[in-house]
LUMDRENGU-569771 format. One line per 8 residues: number of its first residue (from 1); their letters; for each residue x negated, y negated, z of N, C-alpha, C. Coordinates in steps of 0.001 Angstrom, whole numbers, plus 524288, in hexadecimal, padded with zeros to 5 digits. Layout:
<pts>
NUM	a	X,Y,Z,X,Y,Z,X,Y,Z ~ ...
</pts>
This chain:
<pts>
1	xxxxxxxx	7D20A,7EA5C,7B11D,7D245,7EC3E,7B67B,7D4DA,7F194,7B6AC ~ 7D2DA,7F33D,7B9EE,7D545,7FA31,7BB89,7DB45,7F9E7,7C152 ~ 7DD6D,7FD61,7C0AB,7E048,7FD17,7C584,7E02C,802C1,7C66A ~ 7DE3B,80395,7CB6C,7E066,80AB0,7D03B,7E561,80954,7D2CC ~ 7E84B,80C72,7D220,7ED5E,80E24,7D1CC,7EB6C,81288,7D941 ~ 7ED3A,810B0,7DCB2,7E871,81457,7E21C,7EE44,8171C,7E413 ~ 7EFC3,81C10,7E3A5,7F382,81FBD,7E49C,7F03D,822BF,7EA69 ~ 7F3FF,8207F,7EE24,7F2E5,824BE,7F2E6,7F596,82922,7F4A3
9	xxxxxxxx	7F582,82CE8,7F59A,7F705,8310E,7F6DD,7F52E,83621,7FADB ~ 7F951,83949,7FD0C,7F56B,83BBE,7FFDA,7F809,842B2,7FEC2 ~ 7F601,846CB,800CD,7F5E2,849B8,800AF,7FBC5,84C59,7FA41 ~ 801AC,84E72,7FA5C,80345,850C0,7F6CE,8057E,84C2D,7F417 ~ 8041F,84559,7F508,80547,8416D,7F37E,80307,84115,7ED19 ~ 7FDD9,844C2,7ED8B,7FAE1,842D8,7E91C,7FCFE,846A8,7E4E0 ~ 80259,8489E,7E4A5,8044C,84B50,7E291,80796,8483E,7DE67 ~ 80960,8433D,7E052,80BD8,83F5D,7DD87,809DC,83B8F,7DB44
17	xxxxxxxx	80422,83B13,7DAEF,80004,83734,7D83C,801A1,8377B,7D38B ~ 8012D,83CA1,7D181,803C6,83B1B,7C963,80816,839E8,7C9CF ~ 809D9,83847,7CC93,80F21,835ED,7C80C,80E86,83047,7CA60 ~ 80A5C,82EDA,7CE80,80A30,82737,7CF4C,80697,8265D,7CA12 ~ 8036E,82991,7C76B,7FCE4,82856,7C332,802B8,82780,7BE5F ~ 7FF64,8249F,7BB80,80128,82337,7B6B3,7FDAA,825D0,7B24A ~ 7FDE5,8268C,7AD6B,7FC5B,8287C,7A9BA,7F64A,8233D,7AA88 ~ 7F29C,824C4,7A817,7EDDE,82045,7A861,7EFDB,81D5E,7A567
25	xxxxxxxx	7EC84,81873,7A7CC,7EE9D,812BA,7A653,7E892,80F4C,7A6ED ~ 7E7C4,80CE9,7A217,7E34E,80B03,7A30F,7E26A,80789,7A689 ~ 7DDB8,806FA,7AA24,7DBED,804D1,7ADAF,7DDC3,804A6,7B35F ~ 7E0F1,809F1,7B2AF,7E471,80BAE,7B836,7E2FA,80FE8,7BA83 ~ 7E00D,81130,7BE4D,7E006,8176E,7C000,7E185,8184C,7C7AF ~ 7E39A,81C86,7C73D,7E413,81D25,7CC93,7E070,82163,7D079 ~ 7E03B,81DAE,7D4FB,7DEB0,81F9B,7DABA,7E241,822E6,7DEAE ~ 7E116,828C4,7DD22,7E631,82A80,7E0FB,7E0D2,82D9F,7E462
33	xxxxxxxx	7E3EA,82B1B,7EADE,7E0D6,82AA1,7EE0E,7E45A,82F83,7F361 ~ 7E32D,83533,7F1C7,7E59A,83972,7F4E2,7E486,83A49,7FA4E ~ 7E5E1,83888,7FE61,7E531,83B8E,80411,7E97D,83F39,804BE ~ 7E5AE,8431D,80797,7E88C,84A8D,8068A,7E57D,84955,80EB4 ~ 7E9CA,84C55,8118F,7EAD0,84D3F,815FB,7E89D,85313,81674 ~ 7E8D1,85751,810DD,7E688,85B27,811D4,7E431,85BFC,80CB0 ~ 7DF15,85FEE,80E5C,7DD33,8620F,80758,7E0D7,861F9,80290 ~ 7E476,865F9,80530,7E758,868F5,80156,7EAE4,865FF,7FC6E
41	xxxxxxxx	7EA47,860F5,7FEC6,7EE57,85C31,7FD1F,7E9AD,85C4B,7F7AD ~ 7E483,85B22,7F760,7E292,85A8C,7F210,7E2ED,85F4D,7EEF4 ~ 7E4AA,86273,7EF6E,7E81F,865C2,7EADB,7EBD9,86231,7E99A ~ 7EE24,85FBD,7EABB,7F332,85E54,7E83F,7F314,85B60,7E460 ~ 7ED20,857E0,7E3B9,7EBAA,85372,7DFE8,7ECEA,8555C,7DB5E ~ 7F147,85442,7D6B6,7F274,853C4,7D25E,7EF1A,85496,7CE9B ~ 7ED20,859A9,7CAA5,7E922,85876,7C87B,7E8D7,85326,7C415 ~ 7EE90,85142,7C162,7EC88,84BFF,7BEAB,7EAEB,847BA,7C235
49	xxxxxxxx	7EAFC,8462E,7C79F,7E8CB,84396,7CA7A,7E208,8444E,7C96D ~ 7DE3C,84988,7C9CD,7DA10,8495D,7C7B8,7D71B,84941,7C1C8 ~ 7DBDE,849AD,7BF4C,7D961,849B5,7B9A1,7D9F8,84494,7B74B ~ 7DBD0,84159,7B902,7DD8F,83C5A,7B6BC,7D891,839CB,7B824 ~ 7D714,83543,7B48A,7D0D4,83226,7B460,7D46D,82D30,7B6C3 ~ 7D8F4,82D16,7B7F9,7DA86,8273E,7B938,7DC22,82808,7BF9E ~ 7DAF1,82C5B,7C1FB,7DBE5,82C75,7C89E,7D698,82EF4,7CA23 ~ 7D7B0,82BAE,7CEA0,7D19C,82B9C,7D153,7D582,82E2E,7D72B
57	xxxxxxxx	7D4E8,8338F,7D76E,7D458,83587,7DAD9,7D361,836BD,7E0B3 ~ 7D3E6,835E1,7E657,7CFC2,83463,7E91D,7D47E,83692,7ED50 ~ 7D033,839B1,7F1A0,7D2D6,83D55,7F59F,7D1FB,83BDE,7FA31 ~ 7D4BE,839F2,7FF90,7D457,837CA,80434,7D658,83CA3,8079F ~ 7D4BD,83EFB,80D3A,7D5E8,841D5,80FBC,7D974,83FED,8137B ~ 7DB24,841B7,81721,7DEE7,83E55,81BBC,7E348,83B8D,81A58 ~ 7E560,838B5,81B1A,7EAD7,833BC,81C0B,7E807,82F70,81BAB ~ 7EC4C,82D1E,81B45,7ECEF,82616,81B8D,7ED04,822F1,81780
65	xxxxxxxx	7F035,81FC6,8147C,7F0A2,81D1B,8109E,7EE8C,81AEF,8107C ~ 7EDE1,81646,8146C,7E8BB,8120A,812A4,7E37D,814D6,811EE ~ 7E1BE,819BD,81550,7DE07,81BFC,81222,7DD4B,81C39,80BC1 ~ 7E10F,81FA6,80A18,7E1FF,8237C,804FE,7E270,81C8C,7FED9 ~ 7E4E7,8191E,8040C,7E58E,815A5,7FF62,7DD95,81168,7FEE1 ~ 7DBF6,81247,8042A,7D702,80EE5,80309,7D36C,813B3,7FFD0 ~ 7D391,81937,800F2,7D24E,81CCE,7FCF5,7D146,81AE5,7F7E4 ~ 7D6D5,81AC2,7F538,7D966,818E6,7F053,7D55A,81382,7EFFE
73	xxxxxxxx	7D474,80FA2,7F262,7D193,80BEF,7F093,7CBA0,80E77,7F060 ~ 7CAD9,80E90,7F402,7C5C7,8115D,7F398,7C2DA,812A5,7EDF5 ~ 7C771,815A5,7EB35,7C613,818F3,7E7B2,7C801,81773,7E2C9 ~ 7C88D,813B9,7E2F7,7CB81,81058,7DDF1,7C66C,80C9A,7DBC5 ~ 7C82D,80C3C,7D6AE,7C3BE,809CC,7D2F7,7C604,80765,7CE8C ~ 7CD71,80490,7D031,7CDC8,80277,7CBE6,7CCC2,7FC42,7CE54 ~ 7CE81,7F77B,7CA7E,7CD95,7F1DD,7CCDD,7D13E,7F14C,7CFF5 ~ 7D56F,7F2E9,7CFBE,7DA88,7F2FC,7D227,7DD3A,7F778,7D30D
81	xxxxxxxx	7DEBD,7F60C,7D937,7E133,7FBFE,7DBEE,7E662,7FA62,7DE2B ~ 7EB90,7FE7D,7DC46,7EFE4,7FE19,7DC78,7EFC6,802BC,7E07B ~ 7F21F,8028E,7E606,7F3A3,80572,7EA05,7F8A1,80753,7E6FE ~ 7F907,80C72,7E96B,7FDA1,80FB9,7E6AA,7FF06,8166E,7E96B ~ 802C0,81815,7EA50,803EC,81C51,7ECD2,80521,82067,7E88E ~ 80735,82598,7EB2F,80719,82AA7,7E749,80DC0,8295E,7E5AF ~ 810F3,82730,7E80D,81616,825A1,7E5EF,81707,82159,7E279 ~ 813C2,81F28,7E14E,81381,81A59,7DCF7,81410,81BAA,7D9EC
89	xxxxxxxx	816F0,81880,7D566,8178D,816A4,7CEE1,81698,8121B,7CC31 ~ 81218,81438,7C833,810EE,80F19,7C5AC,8118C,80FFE,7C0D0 ~ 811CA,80B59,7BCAA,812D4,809DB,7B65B,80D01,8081C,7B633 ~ 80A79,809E1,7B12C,805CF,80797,7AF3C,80652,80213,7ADC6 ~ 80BC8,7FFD1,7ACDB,80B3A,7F9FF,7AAC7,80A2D,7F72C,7B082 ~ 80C38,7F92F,7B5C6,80B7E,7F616,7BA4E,804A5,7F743,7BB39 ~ 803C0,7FA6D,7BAAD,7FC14,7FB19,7BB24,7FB3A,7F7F5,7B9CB ~ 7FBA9,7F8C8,7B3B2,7F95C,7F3CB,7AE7C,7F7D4,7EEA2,7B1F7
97	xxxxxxxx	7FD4F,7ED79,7B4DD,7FFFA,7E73C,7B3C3,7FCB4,7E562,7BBBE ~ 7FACD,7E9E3,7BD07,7F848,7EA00,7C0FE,7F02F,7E843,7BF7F ~ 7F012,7E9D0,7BC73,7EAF6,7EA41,7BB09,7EAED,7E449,7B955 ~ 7EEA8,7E172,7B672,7EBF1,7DC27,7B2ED,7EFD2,7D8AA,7B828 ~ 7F1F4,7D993,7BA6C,7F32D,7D4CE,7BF41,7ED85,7D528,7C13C ~ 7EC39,7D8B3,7C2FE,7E594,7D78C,7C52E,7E220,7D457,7C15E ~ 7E0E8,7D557,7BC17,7DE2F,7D446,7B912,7E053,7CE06,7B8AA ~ 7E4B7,7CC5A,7B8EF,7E5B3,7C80B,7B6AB,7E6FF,7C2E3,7BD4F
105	xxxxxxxx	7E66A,7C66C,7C246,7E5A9,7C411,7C58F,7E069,7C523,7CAA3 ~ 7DBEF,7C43E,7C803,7D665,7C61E,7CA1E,7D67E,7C478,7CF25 ~ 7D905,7C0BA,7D239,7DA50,7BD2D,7D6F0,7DC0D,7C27F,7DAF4 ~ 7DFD3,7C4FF,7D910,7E1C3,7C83F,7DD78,7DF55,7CEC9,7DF6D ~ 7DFFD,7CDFA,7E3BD,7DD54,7D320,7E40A,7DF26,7D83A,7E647 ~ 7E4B6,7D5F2,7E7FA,7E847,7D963,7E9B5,7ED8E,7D7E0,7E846 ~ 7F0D1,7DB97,7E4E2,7F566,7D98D,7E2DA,7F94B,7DF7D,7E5A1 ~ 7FEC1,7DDAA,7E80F,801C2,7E098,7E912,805E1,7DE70,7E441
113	xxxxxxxx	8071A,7E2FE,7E2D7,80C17,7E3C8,7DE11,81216,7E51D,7DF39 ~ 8141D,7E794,7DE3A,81A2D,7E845,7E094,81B2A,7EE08,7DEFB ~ 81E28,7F0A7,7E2D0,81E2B,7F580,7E12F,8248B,7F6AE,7E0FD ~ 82811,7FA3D,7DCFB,82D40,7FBC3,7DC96,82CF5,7FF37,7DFB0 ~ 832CB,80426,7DF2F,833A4,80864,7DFF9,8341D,80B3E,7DB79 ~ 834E9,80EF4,7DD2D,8358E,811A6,7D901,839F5,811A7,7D237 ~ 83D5A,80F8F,7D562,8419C,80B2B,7D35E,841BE,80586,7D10F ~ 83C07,8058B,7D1E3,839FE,7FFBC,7D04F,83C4F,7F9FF,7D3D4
121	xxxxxxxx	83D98,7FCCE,7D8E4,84029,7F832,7DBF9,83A11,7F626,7DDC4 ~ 83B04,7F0B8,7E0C5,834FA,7EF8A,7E32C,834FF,7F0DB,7E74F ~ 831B3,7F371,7EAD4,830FE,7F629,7EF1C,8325F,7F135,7F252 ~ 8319E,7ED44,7F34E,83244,7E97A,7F6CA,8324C,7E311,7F480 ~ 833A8,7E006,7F924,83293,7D897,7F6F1,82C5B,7D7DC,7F341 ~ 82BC3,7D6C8,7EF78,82889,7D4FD,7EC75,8271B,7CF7B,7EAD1 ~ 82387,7CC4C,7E9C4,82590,7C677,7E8E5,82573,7C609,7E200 ~ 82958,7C220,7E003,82AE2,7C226,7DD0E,82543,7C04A,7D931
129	xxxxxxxx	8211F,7BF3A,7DA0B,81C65,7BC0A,7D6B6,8191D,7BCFD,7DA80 ~ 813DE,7BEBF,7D7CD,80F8C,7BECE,7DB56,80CBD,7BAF2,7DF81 ~ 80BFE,7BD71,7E493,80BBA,7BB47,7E9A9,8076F,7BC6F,7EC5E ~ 80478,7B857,7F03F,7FFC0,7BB31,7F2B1,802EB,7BEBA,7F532 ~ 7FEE9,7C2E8,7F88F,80231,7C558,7FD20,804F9,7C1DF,800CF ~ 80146,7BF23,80290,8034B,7BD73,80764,80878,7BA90,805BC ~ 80A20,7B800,80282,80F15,7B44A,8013B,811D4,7BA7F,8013D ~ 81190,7BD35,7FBCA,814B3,7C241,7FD9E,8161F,7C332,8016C
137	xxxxxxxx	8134E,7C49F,80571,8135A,7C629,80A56,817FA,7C32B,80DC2 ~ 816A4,7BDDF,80CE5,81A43,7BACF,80F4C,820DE,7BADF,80DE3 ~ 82081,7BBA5,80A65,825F5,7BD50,805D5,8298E,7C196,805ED ~ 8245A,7C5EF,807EA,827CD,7CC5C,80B4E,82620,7D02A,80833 ~ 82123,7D093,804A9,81EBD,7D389,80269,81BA5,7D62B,806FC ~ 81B60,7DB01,805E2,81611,7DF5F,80AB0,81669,7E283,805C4 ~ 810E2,7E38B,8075C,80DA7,7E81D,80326,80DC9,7ED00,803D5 ~ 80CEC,7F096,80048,80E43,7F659,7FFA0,80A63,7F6E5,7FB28
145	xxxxxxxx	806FB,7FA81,7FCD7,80145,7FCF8,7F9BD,80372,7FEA1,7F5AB ~ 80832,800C0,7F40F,80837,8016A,7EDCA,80910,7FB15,7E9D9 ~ 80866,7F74F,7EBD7,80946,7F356,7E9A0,802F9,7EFEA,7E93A ~ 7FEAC,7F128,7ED76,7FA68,7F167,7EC3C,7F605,7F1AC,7E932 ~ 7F396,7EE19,7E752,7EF2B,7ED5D,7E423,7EB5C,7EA53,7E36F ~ 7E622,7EBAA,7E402,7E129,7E7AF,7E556,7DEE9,7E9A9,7E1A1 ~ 7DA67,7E710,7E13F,7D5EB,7E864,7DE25,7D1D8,7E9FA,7E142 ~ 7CE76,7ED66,7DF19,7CBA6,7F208,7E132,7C815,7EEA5,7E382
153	xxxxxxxx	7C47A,7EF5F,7E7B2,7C0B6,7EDF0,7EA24,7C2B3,7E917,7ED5C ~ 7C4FD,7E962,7EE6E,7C696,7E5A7,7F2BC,7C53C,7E645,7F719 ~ 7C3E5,7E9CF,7F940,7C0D1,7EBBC,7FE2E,7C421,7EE62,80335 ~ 7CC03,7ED04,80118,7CE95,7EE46,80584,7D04C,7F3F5,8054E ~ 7D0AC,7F672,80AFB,7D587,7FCBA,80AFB,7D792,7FA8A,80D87 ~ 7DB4F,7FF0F,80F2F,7E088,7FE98,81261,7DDC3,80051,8180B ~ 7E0C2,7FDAA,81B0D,7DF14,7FE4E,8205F,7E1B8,80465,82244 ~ 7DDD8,80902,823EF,7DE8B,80EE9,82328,7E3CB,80EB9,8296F
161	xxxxxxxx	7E420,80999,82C2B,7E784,80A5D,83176,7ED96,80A12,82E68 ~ 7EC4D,807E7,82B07,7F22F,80732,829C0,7F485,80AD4,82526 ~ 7F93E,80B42,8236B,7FC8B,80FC4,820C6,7FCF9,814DA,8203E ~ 80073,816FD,81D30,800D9,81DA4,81EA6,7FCDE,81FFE,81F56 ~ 7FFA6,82413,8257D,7FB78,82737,825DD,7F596,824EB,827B3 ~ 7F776,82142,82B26,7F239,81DE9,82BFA,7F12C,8217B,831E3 ~ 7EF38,8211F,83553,7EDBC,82112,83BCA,7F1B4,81ECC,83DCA ~ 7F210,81A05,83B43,7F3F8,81646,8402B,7FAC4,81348,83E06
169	xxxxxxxx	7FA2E,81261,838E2,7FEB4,80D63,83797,7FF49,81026,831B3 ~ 804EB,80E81,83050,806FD,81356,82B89,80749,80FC7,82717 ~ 806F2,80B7D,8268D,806D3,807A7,821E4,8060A,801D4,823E1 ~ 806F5,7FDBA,820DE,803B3,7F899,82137,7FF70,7F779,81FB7 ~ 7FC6F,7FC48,81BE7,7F626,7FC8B,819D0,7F7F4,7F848,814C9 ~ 7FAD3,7F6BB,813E8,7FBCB,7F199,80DA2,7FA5E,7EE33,8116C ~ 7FC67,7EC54,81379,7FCAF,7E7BB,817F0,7F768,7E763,81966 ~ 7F632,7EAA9,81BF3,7F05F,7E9C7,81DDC,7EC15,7E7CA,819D6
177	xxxxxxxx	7EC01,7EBD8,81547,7E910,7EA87,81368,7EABA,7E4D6,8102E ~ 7EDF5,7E3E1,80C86,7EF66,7DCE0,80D3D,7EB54,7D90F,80FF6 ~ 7EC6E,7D973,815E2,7ED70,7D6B2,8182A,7E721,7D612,8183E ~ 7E2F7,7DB2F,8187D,7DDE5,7DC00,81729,7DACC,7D867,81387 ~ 7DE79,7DA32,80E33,7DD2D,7D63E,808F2,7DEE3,7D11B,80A05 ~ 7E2EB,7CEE0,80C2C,7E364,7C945,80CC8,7DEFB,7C6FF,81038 ~ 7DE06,7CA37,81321,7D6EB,7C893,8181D,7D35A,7C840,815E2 ~ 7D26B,7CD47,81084,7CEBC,7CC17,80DEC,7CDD1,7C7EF,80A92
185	xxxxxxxx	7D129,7C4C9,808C2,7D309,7BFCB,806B8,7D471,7C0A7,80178 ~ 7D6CD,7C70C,7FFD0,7D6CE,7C8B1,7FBCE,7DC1F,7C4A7,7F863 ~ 7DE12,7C4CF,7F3CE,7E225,7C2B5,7F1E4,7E586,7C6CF,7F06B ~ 7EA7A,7C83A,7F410,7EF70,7CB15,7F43E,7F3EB,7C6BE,7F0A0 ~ 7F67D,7CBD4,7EEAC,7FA91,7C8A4,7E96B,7FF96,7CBD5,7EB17 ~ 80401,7CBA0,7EA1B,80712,7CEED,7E7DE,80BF3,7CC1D,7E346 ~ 809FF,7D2A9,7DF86,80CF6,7D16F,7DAC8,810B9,7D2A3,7D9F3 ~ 8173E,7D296,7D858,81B7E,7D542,7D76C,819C7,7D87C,7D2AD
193	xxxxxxxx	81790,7DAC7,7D155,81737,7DE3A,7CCC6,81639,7E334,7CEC2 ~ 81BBE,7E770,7CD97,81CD4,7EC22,7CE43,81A03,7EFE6,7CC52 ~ 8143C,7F08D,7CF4F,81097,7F70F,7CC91,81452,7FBE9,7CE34 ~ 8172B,7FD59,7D234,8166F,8029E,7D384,81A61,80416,7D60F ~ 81DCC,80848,7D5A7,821C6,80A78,7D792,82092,80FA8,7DC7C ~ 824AB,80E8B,7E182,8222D,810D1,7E604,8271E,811D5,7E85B ~ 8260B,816B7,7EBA6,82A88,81758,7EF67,82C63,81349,7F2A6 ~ 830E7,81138,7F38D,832FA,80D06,7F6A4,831A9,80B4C,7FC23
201	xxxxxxxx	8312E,81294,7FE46,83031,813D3,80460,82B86,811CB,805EB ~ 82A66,80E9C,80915,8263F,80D2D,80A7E,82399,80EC9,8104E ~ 81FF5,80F0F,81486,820E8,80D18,81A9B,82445,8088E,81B60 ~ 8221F,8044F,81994,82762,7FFE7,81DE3,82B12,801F3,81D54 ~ 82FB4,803AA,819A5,83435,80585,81A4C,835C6,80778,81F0D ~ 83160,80A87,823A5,8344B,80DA6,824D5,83175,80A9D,82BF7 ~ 83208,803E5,82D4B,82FE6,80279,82FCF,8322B,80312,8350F ~ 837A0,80341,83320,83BEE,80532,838D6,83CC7,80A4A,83B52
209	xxxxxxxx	83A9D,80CF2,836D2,83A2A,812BC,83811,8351C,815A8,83B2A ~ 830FE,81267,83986,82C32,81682,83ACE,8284F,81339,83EB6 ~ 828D5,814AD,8431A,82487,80F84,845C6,82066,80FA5,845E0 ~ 81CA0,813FB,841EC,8175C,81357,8410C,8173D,80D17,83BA4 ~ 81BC3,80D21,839FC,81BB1,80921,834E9,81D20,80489,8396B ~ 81F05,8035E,83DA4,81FC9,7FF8D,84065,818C6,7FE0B,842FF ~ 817A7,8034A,844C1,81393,800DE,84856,80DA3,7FF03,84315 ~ 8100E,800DE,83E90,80BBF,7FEE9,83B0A,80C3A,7FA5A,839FF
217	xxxxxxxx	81203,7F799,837B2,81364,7F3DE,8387A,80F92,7EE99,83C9F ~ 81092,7F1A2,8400F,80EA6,7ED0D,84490,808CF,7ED9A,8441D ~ 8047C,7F26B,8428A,7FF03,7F24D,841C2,7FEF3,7EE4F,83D40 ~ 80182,7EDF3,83967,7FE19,7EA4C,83457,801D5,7E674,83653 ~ 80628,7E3BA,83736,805AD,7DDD5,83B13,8007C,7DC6F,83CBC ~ 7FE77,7E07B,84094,7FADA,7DE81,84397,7F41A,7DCF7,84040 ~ 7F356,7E14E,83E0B,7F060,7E027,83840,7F01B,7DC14,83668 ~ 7F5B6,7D919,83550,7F615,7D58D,830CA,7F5BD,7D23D,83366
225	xxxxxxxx	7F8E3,7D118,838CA,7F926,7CAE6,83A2F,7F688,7CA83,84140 ~ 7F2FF,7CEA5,84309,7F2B6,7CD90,84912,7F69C,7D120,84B5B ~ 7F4AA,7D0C4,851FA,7F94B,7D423,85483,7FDF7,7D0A7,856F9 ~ 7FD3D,7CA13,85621,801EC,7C76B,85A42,8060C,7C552,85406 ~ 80421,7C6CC,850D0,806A2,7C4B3,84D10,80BDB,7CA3F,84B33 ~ 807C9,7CF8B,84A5F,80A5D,7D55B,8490A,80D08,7D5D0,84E9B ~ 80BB4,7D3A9,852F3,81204,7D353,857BA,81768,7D101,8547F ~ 81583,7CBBA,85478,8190E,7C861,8534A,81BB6,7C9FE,84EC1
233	xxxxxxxx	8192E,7CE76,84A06,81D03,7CF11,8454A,8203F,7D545,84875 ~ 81B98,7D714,84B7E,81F0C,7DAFC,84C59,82508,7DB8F,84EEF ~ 8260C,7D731,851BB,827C8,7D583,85562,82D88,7D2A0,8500C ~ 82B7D,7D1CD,84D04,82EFB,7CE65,84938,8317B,7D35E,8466A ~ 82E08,7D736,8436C,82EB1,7DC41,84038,83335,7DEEC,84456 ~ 832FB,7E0B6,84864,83666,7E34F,84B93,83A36,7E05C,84BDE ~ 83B3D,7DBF3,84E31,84119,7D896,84E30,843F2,7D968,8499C ~ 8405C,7D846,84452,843FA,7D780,83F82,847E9,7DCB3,8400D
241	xxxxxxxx	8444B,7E172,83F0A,8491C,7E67B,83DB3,84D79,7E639,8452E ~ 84C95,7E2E8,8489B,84E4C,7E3CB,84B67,85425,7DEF4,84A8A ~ 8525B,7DB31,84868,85653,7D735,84730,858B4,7D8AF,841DD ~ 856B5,7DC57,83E85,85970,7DC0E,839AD,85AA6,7E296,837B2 ~ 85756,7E61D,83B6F,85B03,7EB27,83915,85C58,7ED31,8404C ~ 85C6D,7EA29,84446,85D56,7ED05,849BA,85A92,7F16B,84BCD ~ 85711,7F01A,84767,853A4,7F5DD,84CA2,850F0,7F2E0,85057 ~ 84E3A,7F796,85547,84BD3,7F6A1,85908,846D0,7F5A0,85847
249	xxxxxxxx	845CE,7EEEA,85A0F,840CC,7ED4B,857B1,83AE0,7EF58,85CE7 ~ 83E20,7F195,86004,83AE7,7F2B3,863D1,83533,7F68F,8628F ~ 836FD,7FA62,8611C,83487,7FF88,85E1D,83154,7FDCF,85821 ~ 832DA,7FB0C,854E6,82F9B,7F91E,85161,82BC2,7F4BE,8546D ~ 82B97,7F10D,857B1,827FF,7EDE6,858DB,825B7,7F219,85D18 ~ 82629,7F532,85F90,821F2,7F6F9,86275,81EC9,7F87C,85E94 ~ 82256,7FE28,85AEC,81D25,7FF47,85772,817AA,7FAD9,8533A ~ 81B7F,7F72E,85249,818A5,7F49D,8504A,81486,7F02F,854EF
257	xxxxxxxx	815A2,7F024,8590E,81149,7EEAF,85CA9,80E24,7F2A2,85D78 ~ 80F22,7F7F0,85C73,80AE5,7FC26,85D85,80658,7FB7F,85927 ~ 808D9,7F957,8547D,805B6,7F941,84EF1,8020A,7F4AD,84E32 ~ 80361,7F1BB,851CD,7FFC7,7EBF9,852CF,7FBF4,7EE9D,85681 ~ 7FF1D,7EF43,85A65,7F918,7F3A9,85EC9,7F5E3,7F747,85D08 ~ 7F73F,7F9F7,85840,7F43A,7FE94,856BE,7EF8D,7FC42,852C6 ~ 7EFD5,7F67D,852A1,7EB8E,7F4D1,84E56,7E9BF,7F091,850E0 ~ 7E8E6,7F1EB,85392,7E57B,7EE15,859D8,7DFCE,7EE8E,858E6
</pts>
């Protein structure tokens, strides 16, 4: 089996692609998938980015991540595709050990992995032995696209309403799409095995701060579970930081009732 390694990036981002590529590694090549906001930005493409036979190249105009990342599928041709950003770090033994978990479990078709920092801490709760999603889920696992990996032809993208730089809602495109593949009756896993090192900073971090991340919040509630159900969590989500760090839950549940209304 093959694995694409799918690096998104956009305009002086694609400046930092060599140092996420690894020296070639058999049966590994990468998809770096560039959206440039202006011309001038494809000057900036790295010439070992075009001379290398192991990156497949491929140029998107405009914004939006879930664009730039269904791009990246688009244009991918290994059996297996590892989602991945221009700030990532990977070891060829975690590829390797990525390629024969597929080979040696033909059943699954979407496996989320665990991702460190840079420090090798784990970015978040992980479960200790491999788990469907949904038990994960139940446990306090949520997904993050650098931990992402399906096998090619599956038929799903990311929904273009949701994450950076979208129109409408600034992240929740993991979630969505999930929640897509579980409809499709696909088989979701997640594995504790550490591929890839990533900046810590995420969007949720900053959920008290920014109320476009609140009112997105309340759009993929509504996505995932209905609109009387994404009340009822919204309604729960606001109390908590209001019972346990004292802020004003007033201002987070409006926005996040605006985010249930905006996907009406």
């Amino acid at each position: 089996m093959t694995l694409n390694v799918l690096i998104c990036t956009i305009d002086e981002g694609i400046l930092k692609v060599p140092d996420v590529l690894l020296s070639p590694v058999e049966g590994v090549s990468w998809v770096v998938s560039m959206q440039y906001s202006d011309k001038r930005y494809l000057d900036f493409v790295p010439v070992e980015l075009k001379s290398r036979s192991d990156v497949i190249l491929t140029y998107l105009e405009g914004r939006g991540l879930s664009r730039n990342r269904n791009n990246a599928i688009d244009h991918s041709i290994g059996d297996i595709l590892l989602m991945g950003d221009d700030d990532c770090r990977y070891t060829e033994s975690a590829l390797l050990e990525i390629i024969r978990f597929y080979e040696i479990n033909p059943s699954y078709d979407i496996v989320f992995f665990a991702a460190a920092d840079y420090g090798g801490m784990p970015l978040k709760y992980y479960p200790s032995t491999l788990l469907s999603f949904q038990q994960a889920f139940k446990e306090g696992f949520y997904p993050a696209s650098v931990e992402l990996s399906m096998r090619r032809g599956l038929g799903l993208h990311f929904d273009t309403r949701f994450g950076l730089s979208s129109s409408l809602l600034c992240a929740g495109e993991e979630d969505v799409f999930i929640h897509d593949a579980l409809r499709a009756g696909y088989n979701v896993v997640v594995y504790p095995m550490t591929v890839v090192r990533t900046d810590r900073n995420t969007t949720g971090s900053r959920f008290l701060s920014d109320r476009q991340v609140q009112i997105t919040k309340g759009a993929v509630f509504r996505y995932l579970f209905g609109t009387p159900e994404a009340v009822w969590r919204s309604i729960k989500e606001s109390g908590f930081y209001f019972i346990h760090q004292h802020v004003n839950p007033f201002p987070i549940l409006y926005n996040m009732l605006r985010g249930i209304w905006m996907l009406q």
